[in-house]
Backbone bond lengths (Angstrom), bond angles and torsions (degrees), N, CA, C in turn:
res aa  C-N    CA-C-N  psi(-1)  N-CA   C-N-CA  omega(-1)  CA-C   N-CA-C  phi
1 X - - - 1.469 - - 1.521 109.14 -
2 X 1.512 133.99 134.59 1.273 124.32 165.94 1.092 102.87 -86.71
3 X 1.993 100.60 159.64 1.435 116.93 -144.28 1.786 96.69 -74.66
4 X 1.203 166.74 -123.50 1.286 154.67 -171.31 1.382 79.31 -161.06
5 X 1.511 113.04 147.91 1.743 108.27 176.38 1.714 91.17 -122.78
6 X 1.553 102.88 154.22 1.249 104.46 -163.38 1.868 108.50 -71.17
7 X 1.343 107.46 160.18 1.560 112.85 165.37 1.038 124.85 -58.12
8 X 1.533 123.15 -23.89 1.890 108.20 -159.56 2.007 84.06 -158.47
9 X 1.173 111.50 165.98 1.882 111.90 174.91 1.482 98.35 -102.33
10 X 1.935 131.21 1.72 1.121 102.64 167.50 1.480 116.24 -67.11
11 X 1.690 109.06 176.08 1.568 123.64 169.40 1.337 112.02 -82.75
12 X 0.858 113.94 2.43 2.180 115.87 165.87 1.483 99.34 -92.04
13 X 0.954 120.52 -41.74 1.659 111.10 -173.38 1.964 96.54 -73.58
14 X 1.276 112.06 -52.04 1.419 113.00 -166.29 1.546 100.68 -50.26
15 X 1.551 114.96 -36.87 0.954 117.87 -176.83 1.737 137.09 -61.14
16 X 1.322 83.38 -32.35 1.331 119.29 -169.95 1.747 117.54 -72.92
17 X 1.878 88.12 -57.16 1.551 96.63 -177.70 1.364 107.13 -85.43
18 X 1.263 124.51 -46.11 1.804 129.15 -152.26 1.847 91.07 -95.84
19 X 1.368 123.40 -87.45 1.544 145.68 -170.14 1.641 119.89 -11.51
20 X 1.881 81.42 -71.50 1.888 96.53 173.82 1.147 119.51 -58.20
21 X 1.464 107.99 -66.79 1.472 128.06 -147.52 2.231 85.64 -84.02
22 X 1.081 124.81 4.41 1.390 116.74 -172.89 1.719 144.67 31.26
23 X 1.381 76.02 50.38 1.305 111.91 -167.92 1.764 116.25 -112.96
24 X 1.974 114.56 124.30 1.295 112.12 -161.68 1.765 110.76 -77.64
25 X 0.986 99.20 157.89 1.660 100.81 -155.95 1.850 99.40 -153.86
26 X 1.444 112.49 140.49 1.244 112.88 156.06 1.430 107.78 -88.97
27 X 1.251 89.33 156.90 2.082 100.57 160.53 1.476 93.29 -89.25
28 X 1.913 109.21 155.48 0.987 104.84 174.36 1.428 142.75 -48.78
29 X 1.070 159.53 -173.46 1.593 132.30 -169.63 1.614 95.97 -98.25
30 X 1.695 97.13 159.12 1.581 100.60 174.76 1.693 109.06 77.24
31 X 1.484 126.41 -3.11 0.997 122.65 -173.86 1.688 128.09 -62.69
32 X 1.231 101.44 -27.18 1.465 133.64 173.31 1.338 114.99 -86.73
33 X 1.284 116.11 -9.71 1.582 106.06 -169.18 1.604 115.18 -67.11
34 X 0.913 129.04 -45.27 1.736 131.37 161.95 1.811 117.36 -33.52
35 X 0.908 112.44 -5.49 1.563 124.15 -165.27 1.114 98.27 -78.16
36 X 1.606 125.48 92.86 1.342 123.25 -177.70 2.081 136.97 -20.50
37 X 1.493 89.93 -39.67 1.506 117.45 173.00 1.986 113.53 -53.54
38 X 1.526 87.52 -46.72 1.856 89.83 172.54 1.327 105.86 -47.38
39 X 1.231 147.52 -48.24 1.377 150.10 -113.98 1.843 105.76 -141.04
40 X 1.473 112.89 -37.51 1.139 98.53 179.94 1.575 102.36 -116.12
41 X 1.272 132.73 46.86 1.280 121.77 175.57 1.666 107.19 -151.59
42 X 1.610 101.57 -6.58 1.285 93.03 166.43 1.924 95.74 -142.11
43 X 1.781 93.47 173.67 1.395 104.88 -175.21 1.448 106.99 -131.81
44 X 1.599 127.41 177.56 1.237 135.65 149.91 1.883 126.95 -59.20
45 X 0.604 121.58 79.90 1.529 108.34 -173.28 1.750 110.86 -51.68
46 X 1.282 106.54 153.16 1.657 97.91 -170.98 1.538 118.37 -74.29
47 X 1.821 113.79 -11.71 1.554 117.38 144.74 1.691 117.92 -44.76
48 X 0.976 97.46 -53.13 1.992 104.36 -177.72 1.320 88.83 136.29
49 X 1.617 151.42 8.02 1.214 133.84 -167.98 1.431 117.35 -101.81
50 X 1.179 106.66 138.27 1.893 84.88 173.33 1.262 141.63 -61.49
51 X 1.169 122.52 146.92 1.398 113.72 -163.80 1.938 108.29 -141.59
52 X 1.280 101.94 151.21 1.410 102.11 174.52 1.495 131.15 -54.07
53 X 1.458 157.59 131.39 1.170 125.61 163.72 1.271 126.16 -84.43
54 X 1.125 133.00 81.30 1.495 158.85 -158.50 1.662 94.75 -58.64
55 X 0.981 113.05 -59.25 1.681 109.68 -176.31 1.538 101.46 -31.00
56 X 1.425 105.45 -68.86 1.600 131.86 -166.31 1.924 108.49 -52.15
57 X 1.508 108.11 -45.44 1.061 124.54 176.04 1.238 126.38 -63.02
58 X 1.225 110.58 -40.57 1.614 134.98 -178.52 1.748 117.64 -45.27
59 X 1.727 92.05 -55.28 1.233 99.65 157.49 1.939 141.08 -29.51
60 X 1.133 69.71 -52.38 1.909 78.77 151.12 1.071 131.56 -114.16
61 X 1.232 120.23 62.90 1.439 132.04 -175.25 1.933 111.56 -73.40
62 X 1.156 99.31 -25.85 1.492 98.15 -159.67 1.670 105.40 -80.50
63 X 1.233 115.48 -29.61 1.398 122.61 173.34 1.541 116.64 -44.86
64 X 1.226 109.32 109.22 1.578 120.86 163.95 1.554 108.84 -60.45
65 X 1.485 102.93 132.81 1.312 128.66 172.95 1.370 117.20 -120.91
66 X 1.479 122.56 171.69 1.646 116.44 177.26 1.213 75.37 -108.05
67 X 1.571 93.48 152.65 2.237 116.91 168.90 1.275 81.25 -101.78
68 X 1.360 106.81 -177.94 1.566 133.72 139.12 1.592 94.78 -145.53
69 X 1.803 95.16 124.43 2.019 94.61 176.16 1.599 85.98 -108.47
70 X 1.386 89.13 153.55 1.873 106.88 158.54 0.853 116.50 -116.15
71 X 1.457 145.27 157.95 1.480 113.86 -168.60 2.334 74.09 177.91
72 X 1.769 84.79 101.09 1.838 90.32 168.56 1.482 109.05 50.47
73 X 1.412 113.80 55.11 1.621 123.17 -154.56 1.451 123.56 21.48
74 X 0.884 147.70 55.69 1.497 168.60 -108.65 1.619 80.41 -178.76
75 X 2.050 104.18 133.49 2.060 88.12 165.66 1.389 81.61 -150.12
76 X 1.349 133.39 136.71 1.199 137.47 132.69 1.728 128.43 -111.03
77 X 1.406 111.53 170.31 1.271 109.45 -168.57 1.565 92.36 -108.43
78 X 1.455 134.78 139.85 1.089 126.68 151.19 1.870 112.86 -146.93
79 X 1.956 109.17 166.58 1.723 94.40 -172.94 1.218 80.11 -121.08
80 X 1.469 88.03 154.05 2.038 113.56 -168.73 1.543 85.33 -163.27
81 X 1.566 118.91 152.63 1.457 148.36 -176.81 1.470 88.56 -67.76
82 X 1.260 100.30 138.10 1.738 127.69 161.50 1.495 95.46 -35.49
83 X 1.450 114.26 -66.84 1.837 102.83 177.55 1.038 129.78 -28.21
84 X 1.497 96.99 -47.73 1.864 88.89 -177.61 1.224 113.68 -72.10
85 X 1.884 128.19 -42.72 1.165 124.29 -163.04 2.170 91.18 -72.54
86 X 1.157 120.85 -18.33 1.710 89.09 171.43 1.156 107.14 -106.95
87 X 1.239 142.73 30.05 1.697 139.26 109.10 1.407 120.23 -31.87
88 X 1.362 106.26 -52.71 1.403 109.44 -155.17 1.496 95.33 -82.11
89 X 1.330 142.16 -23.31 1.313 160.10 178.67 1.399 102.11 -59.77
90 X 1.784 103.58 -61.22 1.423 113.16 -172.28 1.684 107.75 -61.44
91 X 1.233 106.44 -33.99 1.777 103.12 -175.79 1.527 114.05 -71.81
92 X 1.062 95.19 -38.92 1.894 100.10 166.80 0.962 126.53 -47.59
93 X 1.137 111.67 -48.05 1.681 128.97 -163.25 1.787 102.60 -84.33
94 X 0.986 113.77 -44.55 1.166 133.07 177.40 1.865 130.22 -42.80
95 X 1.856 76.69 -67.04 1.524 78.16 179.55 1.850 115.44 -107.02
96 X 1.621 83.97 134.64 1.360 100.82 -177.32 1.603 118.68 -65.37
97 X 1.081 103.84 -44.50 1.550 131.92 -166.35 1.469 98.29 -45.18
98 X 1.373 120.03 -81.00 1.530 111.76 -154.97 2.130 93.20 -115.83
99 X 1.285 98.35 146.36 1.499 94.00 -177.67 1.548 106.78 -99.20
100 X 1.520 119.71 119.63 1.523 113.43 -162.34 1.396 123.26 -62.19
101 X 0.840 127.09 -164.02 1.981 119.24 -169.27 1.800 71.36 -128.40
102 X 0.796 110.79 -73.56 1.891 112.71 -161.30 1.494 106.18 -27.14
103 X 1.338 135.08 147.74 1.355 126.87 151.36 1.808 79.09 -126.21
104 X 1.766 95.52 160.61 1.425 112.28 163.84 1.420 77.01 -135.54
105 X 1.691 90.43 148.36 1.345 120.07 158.16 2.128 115.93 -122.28
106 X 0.943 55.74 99.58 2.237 63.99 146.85 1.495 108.04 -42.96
107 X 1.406 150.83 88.31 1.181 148.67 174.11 1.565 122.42 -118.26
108 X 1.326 115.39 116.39 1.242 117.24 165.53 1.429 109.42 77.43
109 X 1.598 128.74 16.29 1.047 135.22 172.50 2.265 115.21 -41.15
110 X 1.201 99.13 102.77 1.700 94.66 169.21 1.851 113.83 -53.39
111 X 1.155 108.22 114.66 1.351 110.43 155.70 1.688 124.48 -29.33
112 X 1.323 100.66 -51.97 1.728 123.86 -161.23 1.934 69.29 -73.44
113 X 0.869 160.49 -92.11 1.341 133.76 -108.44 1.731 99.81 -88.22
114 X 1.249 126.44 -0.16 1.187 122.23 -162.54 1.969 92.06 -93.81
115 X 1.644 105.57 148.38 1.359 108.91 158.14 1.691 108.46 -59.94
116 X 1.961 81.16 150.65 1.119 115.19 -177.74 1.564 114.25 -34.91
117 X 1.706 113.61 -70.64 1.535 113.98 172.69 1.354 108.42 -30.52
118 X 1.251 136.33 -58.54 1.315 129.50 -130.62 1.694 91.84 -94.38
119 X 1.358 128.42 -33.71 1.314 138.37 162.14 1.526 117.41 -45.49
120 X 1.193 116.43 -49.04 1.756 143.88 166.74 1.505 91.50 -43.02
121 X 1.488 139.22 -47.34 1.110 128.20 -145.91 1.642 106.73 -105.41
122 X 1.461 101.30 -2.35 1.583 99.00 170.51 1.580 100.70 -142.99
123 X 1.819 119.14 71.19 1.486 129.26 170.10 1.665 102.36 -48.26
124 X 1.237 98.46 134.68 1.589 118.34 168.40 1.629 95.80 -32.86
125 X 1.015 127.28 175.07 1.593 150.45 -169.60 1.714 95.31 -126.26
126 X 1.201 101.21 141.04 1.780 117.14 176.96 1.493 115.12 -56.70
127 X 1.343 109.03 -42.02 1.495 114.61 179.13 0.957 124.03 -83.84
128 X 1.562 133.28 -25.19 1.173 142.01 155.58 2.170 114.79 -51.74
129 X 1.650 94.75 -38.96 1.640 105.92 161.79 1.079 137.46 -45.32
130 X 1.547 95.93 -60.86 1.590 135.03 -154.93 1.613 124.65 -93.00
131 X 1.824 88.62 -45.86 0.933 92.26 -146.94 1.761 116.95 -71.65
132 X 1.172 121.64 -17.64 1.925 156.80 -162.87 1.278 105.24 -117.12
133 X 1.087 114.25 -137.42 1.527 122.53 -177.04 1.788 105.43 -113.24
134 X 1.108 109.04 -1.62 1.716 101.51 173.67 1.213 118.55 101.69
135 X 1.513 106.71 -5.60 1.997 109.02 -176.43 1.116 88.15 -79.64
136 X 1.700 106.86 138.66 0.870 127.25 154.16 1.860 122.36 -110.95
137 X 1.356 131.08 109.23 1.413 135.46 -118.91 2.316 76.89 -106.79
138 X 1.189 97.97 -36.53 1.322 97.32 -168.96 1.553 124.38 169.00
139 X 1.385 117.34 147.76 2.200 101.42 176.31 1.112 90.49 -119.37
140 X 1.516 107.44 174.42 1.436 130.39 163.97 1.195 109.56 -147.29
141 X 1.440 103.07 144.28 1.306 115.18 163.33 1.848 122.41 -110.79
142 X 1.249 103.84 165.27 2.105 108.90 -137.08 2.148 71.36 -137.95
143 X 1.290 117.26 130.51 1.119 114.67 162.12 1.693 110.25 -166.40
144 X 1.328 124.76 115.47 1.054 112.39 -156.74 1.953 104.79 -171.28
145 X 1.215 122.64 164.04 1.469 122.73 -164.65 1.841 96.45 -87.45
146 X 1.094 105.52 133.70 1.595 112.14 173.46 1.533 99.58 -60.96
147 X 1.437 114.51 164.97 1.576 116.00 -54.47 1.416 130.18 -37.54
148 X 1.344 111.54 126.82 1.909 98.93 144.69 1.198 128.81 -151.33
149 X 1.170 119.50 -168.44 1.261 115.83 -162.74 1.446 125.06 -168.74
150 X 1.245 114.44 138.87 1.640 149.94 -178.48 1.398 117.16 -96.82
151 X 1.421 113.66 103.10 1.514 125.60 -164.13 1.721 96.67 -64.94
152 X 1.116 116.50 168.80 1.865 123.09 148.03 0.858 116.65 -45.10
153 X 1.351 117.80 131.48 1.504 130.10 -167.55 1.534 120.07 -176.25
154 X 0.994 122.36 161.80 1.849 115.71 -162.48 1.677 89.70 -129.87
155 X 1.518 103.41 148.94 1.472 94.03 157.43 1.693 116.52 -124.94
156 X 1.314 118.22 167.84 1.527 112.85 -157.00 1.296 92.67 -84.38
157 X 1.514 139.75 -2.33 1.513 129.54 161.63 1.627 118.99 -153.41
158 X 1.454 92.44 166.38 1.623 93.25 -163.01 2.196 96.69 -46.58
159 X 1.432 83.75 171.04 1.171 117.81 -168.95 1.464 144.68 -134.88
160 X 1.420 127.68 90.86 1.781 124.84 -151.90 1.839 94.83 -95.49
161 X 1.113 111.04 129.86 1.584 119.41 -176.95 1.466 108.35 -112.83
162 X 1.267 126.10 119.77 1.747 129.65 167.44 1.350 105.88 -120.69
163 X 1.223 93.94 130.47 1.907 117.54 179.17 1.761 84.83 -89.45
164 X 1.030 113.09 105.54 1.388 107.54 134.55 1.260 145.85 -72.92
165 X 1.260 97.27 -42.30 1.898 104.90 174.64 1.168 128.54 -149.98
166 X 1.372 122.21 134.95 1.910 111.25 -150.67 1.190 114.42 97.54
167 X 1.237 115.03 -159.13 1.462 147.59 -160.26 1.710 126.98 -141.77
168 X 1.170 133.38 83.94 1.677 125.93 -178.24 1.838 100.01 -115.62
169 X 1.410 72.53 142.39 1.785 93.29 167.83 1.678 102.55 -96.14
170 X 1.038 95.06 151.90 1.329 117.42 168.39 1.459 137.03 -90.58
171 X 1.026 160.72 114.16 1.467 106.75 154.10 1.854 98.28 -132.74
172 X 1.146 100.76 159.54 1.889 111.84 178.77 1.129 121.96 -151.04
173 X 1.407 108.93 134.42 1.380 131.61 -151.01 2.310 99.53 -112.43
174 X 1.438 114.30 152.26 1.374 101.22 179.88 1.446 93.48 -78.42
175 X 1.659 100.71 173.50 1.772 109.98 168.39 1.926 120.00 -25.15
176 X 1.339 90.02 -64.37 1.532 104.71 -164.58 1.719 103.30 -77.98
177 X 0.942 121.40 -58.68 1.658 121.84 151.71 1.514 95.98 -8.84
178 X 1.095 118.67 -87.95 1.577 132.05 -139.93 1.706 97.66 -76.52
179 X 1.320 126.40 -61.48 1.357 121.00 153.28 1.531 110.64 -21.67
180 X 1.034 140.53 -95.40 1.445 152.38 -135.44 2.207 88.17 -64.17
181 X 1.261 109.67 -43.61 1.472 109.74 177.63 1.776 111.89 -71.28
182 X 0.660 80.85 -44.12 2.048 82.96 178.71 1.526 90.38 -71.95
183 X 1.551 140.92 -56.82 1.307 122.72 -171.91 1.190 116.48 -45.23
184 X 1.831 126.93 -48.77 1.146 138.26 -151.73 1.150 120.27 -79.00
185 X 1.768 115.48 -9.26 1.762 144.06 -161.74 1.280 71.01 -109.65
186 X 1.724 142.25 -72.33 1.700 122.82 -150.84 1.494 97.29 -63.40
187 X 1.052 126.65 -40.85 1.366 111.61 177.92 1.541 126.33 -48.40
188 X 1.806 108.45 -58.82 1.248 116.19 -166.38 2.033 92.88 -56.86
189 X 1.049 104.23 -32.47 1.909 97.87 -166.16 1.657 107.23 -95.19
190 X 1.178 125.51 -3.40 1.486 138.17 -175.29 1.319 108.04 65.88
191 X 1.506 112.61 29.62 1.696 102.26 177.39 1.150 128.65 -103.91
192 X 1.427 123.36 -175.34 1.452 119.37 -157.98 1.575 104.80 -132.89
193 X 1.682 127.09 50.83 1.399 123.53 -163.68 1.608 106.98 -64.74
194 X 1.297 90.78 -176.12 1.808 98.41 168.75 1.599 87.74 -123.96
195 X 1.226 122.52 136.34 1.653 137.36 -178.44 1.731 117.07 -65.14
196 X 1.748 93.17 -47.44 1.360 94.95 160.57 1.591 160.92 -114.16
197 X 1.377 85.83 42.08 1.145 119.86 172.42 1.235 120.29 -111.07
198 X 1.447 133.02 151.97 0.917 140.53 -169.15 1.596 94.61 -120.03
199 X 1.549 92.82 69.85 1.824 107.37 177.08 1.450 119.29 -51.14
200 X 1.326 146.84 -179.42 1.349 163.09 167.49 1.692 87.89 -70.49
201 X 1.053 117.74 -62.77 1.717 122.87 -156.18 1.261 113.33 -64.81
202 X 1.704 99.61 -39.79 1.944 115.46 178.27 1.699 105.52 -49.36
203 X 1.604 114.30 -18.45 1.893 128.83 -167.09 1.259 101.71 -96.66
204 X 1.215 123.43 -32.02 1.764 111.53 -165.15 1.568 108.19 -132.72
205 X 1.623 109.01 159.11 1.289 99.40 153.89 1.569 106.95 97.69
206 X 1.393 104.92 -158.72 1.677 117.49 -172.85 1.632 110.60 -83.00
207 X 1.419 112.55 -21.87 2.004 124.34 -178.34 1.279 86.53 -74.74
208 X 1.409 120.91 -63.17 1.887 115.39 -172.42 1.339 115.91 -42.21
209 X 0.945 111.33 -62.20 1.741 119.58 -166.41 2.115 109.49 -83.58
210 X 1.222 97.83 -17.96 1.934 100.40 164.03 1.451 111.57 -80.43
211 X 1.004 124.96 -32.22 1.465 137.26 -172.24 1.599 108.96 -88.10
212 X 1.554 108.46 -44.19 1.390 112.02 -177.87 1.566 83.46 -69.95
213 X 1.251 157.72 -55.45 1.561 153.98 -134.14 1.591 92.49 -68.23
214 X 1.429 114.66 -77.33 1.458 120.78 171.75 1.202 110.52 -56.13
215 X 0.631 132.51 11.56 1.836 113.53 156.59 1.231 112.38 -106.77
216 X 1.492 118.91 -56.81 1.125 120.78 -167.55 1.641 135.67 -106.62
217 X 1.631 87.19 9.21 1.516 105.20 -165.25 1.314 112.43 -125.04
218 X 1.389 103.64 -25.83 1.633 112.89 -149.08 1.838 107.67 -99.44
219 X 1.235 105.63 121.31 1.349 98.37 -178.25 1.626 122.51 -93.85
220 X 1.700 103.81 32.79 1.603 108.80 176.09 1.780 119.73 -79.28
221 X 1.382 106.03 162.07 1.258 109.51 -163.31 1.621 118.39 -41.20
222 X 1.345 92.16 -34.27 1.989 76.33 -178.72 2.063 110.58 -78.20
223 X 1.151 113.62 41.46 1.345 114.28 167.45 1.272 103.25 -101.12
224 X 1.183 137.68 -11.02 1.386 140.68 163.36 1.503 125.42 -70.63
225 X 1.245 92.18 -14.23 1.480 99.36 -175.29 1.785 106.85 -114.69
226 X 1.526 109.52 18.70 1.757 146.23 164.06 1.190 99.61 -39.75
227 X 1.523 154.14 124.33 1.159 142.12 100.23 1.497 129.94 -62.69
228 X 1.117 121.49 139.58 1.641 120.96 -154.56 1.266 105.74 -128.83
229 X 1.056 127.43 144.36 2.164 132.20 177.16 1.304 121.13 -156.55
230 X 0.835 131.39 61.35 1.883 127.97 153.90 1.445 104.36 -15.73
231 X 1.399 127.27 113.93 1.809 122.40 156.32 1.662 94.04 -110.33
232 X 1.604 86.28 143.65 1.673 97.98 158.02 1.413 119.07 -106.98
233 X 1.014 128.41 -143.71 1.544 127.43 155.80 1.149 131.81 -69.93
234 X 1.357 137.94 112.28 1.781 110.97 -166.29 1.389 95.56 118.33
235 X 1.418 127.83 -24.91 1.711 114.52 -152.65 1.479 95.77 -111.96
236 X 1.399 124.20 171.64 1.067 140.79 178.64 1.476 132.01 -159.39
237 X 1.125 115.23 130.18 1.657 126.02 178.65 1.355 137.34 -70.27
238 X 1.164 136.38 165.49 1.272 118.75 176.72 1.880 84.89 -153.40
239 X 1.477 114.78 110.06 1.463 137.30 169.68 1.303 118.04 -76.91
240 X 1.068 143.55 56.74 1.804 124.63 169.42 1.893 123.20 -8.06
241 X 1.270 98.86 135.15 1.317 87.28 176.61 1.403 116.77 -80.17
242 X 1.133 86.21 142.82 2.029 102.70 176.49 1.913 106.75 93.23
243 X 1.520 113.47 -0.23 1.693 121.22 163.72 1.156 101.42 -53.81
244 X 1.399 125.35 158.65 1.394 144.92 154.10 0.850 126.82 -98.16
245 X 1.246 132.92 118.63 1.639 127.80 -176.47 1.258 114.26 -155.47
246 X 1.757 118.94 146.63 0.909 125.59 173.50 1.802 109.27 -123.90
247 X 1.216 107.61 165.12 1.467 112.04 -160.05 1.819 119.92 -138.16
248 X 1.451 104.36 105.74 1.677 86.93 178.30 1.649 117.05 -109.01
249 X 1.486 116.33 143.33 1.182 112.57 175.27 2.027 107.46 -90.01
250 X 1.668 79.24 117.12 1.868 82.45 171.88 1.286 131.31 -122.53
251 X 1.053 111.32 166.85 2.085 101.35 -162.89 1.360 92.97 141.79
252 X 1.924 93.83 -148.89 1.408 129.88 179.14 1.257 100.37 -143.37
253 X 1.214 98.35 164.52 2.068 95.13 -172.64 0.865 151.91 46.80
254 X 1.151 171.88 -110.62 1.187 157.33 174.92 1.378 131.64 -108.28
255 X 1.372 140.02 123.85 1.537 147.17 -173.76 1.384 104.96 -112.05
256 X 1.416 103.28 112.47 1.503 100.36 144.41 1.288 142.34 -167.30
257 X 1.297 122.18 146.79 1.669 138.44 -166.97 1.153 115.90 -101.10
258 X 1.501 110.47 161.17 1.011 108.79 164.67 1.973 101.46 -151.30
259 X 1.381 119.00 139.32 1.643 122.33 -176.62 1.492 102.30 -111.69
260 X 1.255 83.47 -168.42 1.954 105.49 -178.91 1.453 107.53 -161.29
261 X 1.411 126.81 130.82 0.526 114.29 -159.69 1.842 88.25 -112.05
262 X 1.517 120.48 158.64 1.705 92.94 -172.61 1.966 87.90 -174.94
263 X 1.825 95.01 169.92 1.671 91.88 169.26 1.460 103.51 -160.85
């Protein structure tokens, strides 16, 4: 099913259709596009692909970020300066010759640790403000070379999603839906994950590729109970807390998000 996109961009409707009733919902499309971050953090590449603006970025080079590299299904997490991770961007992009095995992803970057400017360029969202009581639990930012990808996973509160740049699929499952599918993967692999976490194990291995099967492959009965969302740049989500969802970035070039997590 695609996800239902809301009627109107006020916060009574957001409220109304997606918030209360806890139910996943786009904002209308393009709703996000004004978000300073669309515009000054990425560019056109002269392929047509998106691309980082590294000049602009550079500037904050010194800021520690978390990676996540993959490298021949191999995943670790490690933090290294924005410099390095747009080095590692620049070498990608760069060289034609050999296509690297490594991907790094930009994952789960905290807002709160980033300088002020660069915070300025992605202001909280109204509904994420407004729309609840105003906690705001935490953001992240998602930045990384197409493809990638975000296993099944729940978060412990609702959730506002902006595509800034690129292309991600969606897909989201209800509470019990998504439970009963993550149970049925710890079983088939005998493991013991935590759901909301975005574990080491949820990245590699036999959990990655059982989980990616049912979600994205598998045509058993709980695919009917599928919510579906294409975001482009500009667009934005609205997650219920306790949904399941997993997320792929597709294209060429560059993807990136940024959430909130809030109530």
């Amino acid at each position: 099913h695609p996800i239902p996109v809301l009627s109107d961009t006020t916060l009574e409707t957001f409220r109304r259709e997606a918030f209360e009733p806890g139910k996943p919902a786009l904002f209308p499309r393009k709703h996000f596009e004004a978000l300073p971050a669309v515009h000054r953090w990425f560019e056109k590449a002269k392929n047509g692909r998106v691309a980082l603006d590294i000049a602009y970025l550079s500037k904050f080079g010194a800021t520690i970020v978390p990676l996540e590299i993959t490298n021949n299904g191999q995943f670790v997490r490690v933090e290294q300066s924005l410099s390095f991770y747009l080095e590692c961007v620049k070498a990608s992009t760069t060289s034609t010759a050999t296509i690297p095995t490594a991907r790094v992803y930009l994952a789960q970057a905290s807002l709160a640790d980033f300088p002020k400017a660069l915070r300025d360029d992605v202001p909280t969202p109204d509904a994420v403000l407004h729309a609840g009581k105003g906690d705001v639990y935490g953001s992240s930012l998602w930045i990384g070379q197409a493809p990638t990808y975000t296993p099944l996973h729940r978060d412990p509160n609702p959730n506002v999603f902006v595509q800034l740049a690129g292309k991600k699929r969606i897909r989201c499952f209800a509470p019990h839906i998504g439970h009963a599918i993550f149970a049925r993967v710890q079983e088939q692999i005998g493991g013991s994950a935590v759901a909301t976490m975005r574990g080491e194990e949820m990245m590699e291995g036999d959990e990655k590729e059982a989980l990616e099967k049912e979600v994205w492959q598998s045509e058993g009965s709980h695919m009917e109970h599928c919510f579906e969302a294409e975001v482009d740049s500009g667009d934005g989500l609205y997650i219920p807390k306790g949904y399941w969802h997993s997320v792929k970035g597709e294209g060429n070039g560059i993807v990136g998000s940024v959430n909130w997590w809030f109530r």
